[in-house]
C-alpha positions, -999 to +999 in steps of 0.1 A: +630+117+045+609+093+019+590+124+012+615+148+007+630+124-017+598+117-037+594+155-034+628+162-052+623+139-081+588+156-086+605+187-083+633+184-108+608+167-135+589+200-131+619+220-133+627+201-169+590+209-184+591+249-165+626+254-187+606+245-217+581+270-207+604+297-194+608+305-233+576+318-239+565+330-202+592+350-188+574+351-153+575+311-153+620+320-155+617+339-123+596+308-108+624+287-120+651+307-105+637+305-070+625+268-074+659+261-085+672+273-049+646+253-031+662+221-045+692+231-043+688+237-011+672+205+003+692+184-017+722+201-001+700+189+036+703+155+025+738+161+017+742+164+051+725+139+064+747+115+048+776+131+060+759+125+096+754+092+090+793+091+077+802+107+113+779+081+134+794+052+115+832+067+120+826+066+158+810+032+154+838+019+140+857+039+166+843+026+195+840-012+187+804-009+182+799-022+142+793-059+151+762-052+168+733-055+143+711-028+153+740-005+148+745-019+114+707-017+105+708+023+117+736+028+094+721+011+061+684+031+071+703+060+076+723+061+040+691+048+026+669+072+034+694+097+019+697+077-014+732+067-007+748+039-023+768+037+013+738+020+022+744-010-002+784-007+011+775-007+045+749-041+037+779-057+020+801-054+049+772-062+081+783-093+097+746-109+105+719-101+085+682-098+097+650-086+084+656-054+096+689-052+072+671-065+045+638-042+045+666-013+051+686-024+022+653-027-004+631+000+009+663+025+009 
């Protein structure tokens, strides 16, 4: 998940400098075009990976089970992962903290 994150931010700061370029090399446009896609496309995959998470933590809440820390910590890793700012909502809202939270909560 880290990588395909670090791989999207590489991605769209290529994407910037290849629209520069596009101008002068039309073949570089029809790289564009399809790379453009390829984004799209995984940022839409991460798109549902939150929405996932947003199911998993519905049930938790559900079935009683969001006072138990480990559930908590999955949540937060979960949204973080994704780049969610549910991760920092779901933090706000955990009941008992641990390290676990807290790595989940900087490192997402």
């Amino acid at each position: 998940m880290e990588k395909l994150k670090l791989t999207l931010l590489t991605l769209h700061a290529v994407l910037n400098d290849a629209e520069e370029k596009q101008i002068v090399n039309p073949t570089v446009g029809s790289w564009l075009d399809e790379l453009k896609h390829a984004v799209f496309d995984a940022e839409d995959l991460l798109n549902e990976f939150v929405d996932t998470g947003k199911q998993i933590h519905c049930l938790s809440v559900k079935n009683g089970l969001i006072g138990f820390v480990s559930v908590e910590n999955a949540l937060v890793t979960v949204y973080g992962k994704c780049g969610s700012l549910d991760a920092l909502k779901t933090f706000k809202l955990c009941g008992d903290k641990n390290s676990i939270t807290w790595s989940a909560t900087i490192n997402g």
